[in-house]
N, C-alpha and C positions, 0 to 999 in steps of 0.2 A: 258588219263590224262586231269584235265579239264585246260583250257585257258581261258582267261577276264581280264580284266582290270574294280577295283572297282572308281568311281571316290563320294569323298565323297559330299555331301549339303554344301548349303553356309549357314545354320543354322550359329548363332555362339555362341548364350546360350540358354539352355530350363532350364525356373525357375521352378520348382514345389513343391507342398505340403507347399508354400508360400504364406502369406497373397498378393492377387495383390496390395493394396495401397502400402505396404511394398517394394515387386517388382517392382513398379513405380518407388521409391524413389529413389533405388537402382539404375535401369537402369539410370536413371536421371541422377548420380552420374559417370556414365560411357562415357555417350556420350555428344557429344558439340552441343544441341539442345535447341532451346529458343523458337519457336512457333512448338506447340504439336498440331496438330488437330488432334481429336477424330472423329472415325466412330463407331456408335451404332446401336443393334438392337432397332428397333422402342419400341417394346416392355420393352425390358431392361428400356427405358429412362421414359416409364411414368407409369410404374408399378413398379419400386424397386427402391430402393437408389444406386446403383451399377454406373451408370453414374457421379451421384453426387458425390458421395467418389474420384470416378476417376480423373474428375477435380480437388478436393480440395488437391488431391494429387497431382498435375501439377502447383496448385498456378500460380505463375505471367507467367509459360510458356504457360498457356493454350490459345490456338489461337481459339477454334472457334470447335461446333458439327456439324456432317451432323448424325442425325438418319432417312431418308427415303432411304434405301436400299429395295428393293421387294423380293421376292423371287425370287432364280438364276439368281441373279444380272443383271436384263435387262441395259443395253445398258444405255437404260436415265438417270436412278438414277447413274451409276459410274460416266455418264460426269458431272452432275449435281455438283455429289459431289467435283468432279475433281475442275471444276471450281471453288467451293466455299473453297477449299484447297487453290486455287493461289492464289484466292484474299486476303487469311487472311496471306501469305508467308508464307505458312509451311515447316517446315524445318523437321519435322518427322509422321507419322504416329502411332495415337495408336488404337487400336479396341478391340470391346468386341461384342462378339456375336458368331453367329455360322457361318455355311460354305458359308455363301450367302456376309456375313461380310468381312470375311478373304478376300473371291475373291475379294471383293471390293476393298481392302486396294491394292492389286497387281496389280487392273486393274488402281485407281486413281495416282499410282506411277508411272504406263508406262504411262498414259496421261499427266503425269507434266511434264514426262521426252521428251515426245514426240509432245508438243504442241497441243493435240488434246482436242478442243473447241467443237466438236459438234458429236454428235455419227456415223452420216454419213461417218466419217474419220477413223473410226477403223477397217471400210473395209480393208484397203490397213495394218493392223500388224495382221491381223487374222489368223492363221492356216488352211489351205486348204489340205482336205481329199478327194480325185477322188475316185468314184465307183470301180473301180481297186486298190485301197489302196495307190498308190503313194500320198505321204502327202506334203506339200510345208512349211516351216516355214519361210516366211519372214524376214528381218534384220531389227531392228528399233533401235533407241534409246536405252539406260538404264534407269530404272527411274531415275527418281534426289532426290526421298528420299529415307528412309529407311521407314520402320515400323516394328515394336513391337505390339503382336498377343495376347488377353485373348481369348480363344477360348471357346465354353458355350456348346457345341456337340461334336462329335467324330469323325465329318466326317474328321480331319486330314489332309486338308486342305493345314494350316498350315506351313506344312513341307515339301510343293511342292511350284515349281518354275513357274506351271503353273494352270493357272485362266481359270472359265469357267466364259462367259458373255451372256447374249441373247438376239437376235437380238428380240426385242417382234413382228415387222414388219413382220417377215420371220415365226416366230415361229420357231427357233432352236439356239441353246444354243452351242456358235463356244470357239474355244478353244486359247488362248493367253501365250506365252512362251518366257519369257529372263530368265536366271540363275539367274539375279540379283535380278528375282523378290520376290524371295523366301525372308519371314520373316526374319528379323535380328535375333529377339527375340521374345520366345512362352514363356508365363505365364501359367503354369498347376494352376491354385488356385482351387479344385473341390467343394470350398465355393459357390463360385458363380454359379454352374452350377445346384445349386439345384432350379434355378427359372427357369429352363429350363423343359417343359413339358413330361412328362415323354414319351408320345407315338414319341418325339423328341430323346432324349438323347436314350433309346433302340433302336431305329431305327436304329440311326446314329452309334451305336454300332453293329449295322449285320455291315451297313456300312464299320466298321473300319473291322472286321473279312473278308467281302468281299474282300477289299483291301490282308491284309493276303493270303488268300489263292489263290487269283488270282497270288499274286508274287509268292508263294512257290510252284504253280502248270504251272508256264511261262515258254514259250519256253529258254527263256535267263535268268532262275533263276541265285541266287550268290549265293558264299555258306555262307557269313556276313549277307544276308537278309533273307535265306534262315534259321537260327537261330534266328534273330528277327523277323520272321512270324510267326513261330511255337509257340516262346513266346508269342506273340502277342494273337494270339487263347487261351493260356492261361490263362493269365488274365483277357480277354477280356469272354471269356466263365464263367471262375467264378464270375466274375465282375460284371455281368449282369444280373445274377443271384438273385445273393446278392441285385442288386441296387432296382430290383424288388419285390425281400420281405422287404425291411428296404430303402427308399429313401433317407432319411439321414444320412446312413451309407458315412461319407466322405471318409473313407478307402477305400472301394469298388470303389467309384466314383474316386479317385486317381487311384486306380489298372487302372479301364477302361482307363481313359487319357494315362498312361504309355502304355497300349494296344495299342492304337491309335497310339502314336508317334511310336511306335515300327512296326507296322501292315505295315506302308509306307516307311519304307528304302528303300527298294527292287524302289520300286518305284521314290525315290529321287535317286537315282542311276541309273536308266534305264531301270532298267527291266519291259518290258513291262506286262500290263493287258491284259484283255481278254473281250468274249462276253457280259459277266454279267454289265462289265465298260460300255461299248461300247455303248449295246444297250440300259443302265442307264442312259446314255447318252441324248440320243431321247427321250426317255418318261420324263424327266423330263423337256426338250426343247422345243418338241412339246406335249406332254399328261401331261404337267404341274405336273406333281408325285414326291414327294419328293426323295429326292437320298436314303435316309435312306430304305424308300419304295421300290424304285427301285431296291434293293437289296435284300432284305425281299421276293420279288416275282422271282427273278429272280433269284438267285446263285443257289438252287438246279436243277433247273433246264441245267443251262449251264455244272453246275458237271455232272450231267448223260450223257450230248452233247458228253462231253471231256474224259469220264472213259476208251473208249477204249487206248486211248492215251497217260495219265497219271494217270492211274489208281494206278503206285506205288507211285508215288506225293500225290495220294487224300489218302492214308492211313495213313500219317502220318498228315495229318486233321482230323481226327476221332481220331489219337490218342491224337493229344493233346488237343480236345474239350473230353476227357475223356471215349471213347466212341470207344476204339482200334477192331478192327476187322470189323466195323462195316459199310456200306456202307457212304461214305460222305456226298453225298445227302441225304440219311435220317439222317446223325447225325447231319448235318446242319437243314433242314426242323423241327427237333423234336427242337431243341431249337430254332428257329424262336417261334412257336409253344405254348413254355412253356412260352415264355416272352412278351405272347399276340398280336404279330405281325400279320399283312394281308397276307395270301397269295397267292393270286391272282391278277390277273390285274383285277378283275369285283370288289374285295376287296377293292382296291383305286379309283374305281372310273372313270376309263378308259373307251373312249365311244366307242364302238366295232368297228367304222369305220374308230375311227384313224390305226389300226392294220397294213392294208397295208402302207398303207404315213411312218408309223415308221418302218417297214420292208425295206423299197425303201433309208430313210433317213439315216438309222444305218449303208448302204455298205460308208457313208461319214465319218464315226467317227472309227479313224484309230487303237481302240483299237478292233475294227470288226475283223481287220485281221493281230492282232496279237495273234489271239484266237489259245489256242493250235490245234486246229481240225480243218481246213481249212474251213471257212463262204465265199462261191465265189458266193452267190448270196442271192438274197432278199428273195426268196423263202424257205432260210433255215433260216433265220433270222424268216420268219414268224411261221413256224413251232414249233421254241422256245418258240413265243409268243401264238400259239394256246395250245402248251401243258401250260403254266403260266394263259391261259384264266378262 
């Protein structure tokens, strides 16, 4: 008989298939906030009207933009931001952007909450992962605001309570965790997600499938996430599809988001991920790879790692990517595949010698070793990477 305890997200509304100006007005209408500072993708701000709407929806709350976020939110750009949040009092966070954004929004919330001026200092709230997998999660602060989340990718983010940030120093991308960090409010608008580059938005949509089936194939699956993963693969599979014959099909690009939010319950509840997270992890940290990538190259492979183990888990991924009887890893790999994705590590751009350093690095990121199939050294980590080479 199974045992658990589901414990739900501090989410506490997802808008979608709503105009975001509309959605601003609204939430604006719900909470006691008077300086709004805005985090934006850099791009968003000087290429589309999407920033500008945003503000003029904010009126006399709007406090002040930070758009220099980098990718995988290094270190500098969150305190930066941080900074320039207190100095204008803000009393709430809003963003628009994709996964590098969100993290931003949770990391500039534990630094307001936590007094941290200079990046040197976020040593001591970081998450610490031993080569033996014992993990350390430090006690800090809460943040002191909230934020409200337009998300523009599917990395899903969003709907997690923990941030990754990167030390750019060290070269590795460390992980940061309070409950509270997690978004008030997610904006589904899939309006806006159409200025989002297409090799971005598929990407970030294996992404979101990765996430799926890493929960529905976990040592600690639920049986509540365990229904919205499976879903999740669904829409997300046709979704994607769609998005790549017809771009401006907003229907399809609504399906994915719902994909997305769906894809990471499992997740905002506990259930841990696997190798594909893990070592997605590291190359994006230290092999600079985008996550969407990193998962593009990597899930079918860790599926085959894991088949003898969960082999009955991986079937019901095939079945609801449409594709029942059929091995996972090819019915994943074939739509990678169909929807133009890399899949290789030599595909993105990975230099052959980082291979070991990310083998050595990945026993530090604790989703390593909660891979269903036991990963107890660097040596099998690389392995995975020479079969992805």
């Amino acid at each position: 008989m199974q045992r658990g305890i589901y414990t739900y997200p501090g989410t506490a509304r997802v808008i979608y298939g709503i105009d975001f100006a509309e959605a601003i007005a609204d939430e604006l209408g719900r909470v006691d906030a008077r300086r709004v500072f805005v985090l934006a993708g850099g791009t968003l701000e000087r290429e589309t009207d999407v920033v500008r709407r945003m503000t003029a929806a904010l009126g006399d709350r709007f406090a002040g933009l930070h758009a220099g976020i980098g990718a995988h939110t290094p270190r500098s750009d969150v305190v930066a931001a941080a900074n320039a949040a207190r100095a204008a009092s803000a009393d709430l966070l809003l963003t628009v952007g994709g996964g590098s954004i969100t993290d931003a929004a949770k990391m500039v919330a534990i630094c307001l909450g936590n007094d941290i001026t200079d990046p040197a200092q976020l040593d001591a709230l970081r998450t610490v992962t031993r080569a033996d997998g014992t993990t350390v999660r430090p006690s800090f602060n809460p943040p002191s605001v909230a934020s409200v989340v337009i998300p523009t990718t599917l990395s899903a983010g969003e709907f997690s309570a923990a941030a990754g940030c990167t030390d750019t120093e060290r070269q590795v991308k460390e992980s940061y965790f309070h409950p509270q960090a997690i978004p008030r409010t997610v904006i589904l608008d899939p309006a806006v997600t159409v200025h989002t580059p297409e090799w971005l938005w598929l990407s970030t949509g294996v992404r979101a499938i990765d996430h799926a089936v890493e929960d529905l194939c976990a040592i600690n699956s639920k049986p509540f996430s365990d229904a919205t993963s499976y879903h999740a693969m669904r829409l997300l599979g046709s979704g994607l599809r769609a998005c790549k014959a017809d771009p401006t099909d907003l229907q399809a690009r609504l399906d994915c988001q719902l994909g997305a939010w769906m894809s990471i319950i499992g997740t905002s509840a506990g259930v841990t991920k696997g190798a594909s997270h893990g070592i997605g992890h590291v190359l994006g940290g230290t092999g600079g790879i985008p996550h969407g990538y990193t998962s593009c190259v990597m899930l079918p492979h860790v599926l085959r790692f894991n088949f003898p183990v969960n082999g009955e888990r991986q079937a019901w991924v095939s079945e609801a990517l449409g594709r029942r009887g059929e091995p996972a890893a090819d019915v994943v790999s074939a739509l990678i595949a169909e929807l133009g994705m890399p899949q290789t590590l030599r595909d993105v751009g990975l230099k052959e010698d980082l291979l070991d350093v990310i083998a050595q690095n990945a026993m530090h990121d604790r989703l390593v070793h909660t891979n269903p199939r036991k990963i107890s050294d660097p040596a099998t980590v690389r392995r995975l990477l020479d079969a992805a080479w």
